[in-house]
C-alpha positions in Angstrom: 34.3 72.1 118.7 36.2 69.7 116.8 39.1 72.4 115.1 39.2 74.1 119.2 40.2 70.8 120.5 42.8 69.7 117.6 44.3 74.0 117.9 44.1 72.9 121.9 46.5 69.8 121.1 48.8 71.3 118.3 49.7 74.1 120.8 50.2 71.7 124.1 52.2 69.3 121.9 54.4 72.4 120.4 54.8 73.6 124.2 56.0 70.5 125.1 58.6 69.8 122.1 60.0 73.1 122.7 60.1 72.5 126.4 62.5 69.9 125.3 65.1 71.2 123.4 65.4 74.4 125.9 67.7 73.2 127.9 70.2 73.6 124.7 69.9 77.0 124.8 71.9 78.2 128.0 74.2 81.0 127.8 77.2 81.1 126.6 80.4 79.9 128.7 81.5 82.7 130.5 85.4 82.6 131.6 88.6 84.0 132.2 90.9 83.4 129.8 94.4 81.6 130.8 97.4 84.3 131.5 100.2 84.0 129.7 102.6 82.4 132.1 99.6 79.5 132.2 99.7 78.8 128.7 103.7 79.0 128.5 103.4 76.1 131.8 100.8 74.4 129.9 102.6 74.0 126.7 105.8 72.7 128.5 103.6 70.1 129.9 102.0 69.0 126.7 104.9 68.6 124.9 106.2 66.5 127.3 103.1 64.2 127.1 101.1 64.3 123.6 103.0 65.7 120.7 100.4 65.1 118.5 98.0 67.2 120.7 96.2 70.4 119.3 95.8 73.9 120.7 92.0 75.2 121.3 92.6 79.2 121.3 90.1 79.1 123.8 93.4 78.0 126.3 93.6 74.6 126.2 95.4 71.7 124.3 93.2 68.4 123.2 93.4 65.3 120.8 90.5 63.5 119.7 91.1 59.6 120.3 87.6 59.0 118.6 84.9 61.0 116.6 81.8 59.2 117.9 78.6 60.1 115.7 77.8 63.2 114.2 75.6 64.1 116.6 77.6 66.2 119.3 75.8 67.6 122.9 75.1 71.6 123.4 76.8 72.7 127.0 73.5 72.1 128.5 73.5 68.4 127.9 72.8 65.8 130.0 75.8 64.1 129.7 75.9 59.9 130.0 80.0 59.8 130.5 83.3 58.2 131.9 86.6 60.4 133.0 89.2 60.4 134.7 91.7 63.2 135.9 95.2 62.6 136.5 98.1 64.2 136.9 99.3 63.0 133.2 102.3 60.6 135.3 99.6 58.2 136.0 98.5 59.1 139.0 94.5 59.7 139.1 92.7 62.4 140.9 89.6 61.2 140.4 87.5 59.0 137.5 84.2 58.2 137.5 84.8 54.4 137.8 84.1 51.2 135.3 82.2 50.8 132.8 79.5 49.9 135.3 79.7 53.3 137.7 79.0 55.9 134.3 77.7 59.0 135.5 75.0 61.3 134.3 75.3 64.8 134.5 74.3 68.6 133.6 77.0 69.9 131.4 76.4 73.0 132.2 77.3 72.1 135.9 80.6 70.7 135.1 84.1 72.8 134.6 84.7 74.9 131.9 87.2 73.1 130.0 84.4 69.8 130.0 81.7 72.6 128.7 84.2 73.8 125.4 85.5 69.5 125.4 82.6 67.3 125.4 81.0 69.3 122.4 83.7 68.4 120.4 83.2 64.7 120.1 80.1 62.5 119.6 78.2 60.1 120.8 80.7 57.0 121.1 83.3 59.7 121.1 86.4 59.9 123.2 88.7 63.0 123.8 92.0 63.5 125.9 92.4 67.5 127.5 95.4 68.7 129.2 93.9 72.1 130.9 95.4 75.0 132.9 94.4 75.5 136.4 91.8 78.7 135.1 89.5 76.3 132.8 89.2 73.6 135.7 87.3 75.7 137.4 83.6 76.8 136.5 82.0 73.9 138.3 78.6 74.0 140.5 79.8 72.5 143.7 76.6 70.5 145.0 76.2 69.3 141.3 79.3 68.6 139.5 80.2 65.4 138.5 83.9 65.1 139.8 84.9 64.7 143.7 85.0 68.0 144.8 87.4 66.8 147.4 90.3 65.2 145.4 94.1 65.6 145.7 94.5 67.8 141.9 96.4 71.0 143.0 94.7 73.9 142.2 97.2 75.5 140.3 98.7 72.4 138.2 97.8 71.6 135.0 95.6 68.4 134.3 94.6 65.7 132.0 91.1 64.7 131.3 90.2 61.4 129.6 86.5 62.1 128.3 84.1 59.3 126.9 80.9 60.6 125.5 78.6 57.3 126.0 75.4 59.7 124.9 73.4 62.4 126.0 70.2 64.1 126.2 
């Protein structure tokens, strides 16, 4: 009776640890690639902003203002964050607020460019993106963490400030 109820236990408890890292194994990010005249716009813009910025070949052009730990999220993380989206001339799109107003969200909810981004820094970690209009886009509507409804063009190249305050 005893070794049935301590098999009984070992095989909840391993159900339930492996219930929680599952979330960490989502598929991976599915997009279309920028088109050439996006990346030759995009490029222009950089290099008007951050010459010490870095190409991703995945389309996109980043600089890492701060490593954070070595712990970095998957694209299924619930993400504890602050960001803000501007037009890289100072005026914002949308942010998540103060220190006081972070947000958590599903990672895998949010844009593509935040999915490939956010993974690259840790916890404590801060990243800067400048993105073409085809990685901006990727995002669940009734769950993403941006406003849906802001005043970013659809076809204009962003910047997104990123602090990674932790994650699940």
């Amino acid at each position: 009776m005893y070794k049935v109820f301590v098999w009984t236990v070992a095989v909840i408890g391993a159900l339930g640890l492996s219930a929680c890292f599952k979330k960490d194994t989502c598929p991976a990010i599915e997009y279309t690639n920028p088109t050439a005249a996006e990346l030759e716009s995009l490029a222009q813009f950089v290099a008007e902003l951050d010459e010490d910025a870095v190409f991703d070949p995945r389309g996109f052009y980043y600089r890492i203002v701060k490593e954070g730990t070595a712990n970095k999220p998957g694209i299924c993380s619930d993400i504890f964050s602050n960001w803000e989206c501007t037009n890289g001339d100072n005026v914002i799109y949308y942010q998540s607020g103060t220190d006081n107003l972070r947000r958590v969200f599903d990672l895998s909810h949010q844009p593509y460019v935040w999915r490939m981004a956010f993974p690259m820094v840790g916890m404590g970690g801060e990243i800067i993106v400048y993105a073409p209009p085809s990685l901006q886009k990727g995002y669940n509507l009734t769950k993403a963490a941006m406003h849906i409804e802001s005043t970013a063009s659809k076809d204009a190249n962003v910047v997104y400030k990123l602090s990674l305050i932790r994650y699940n």
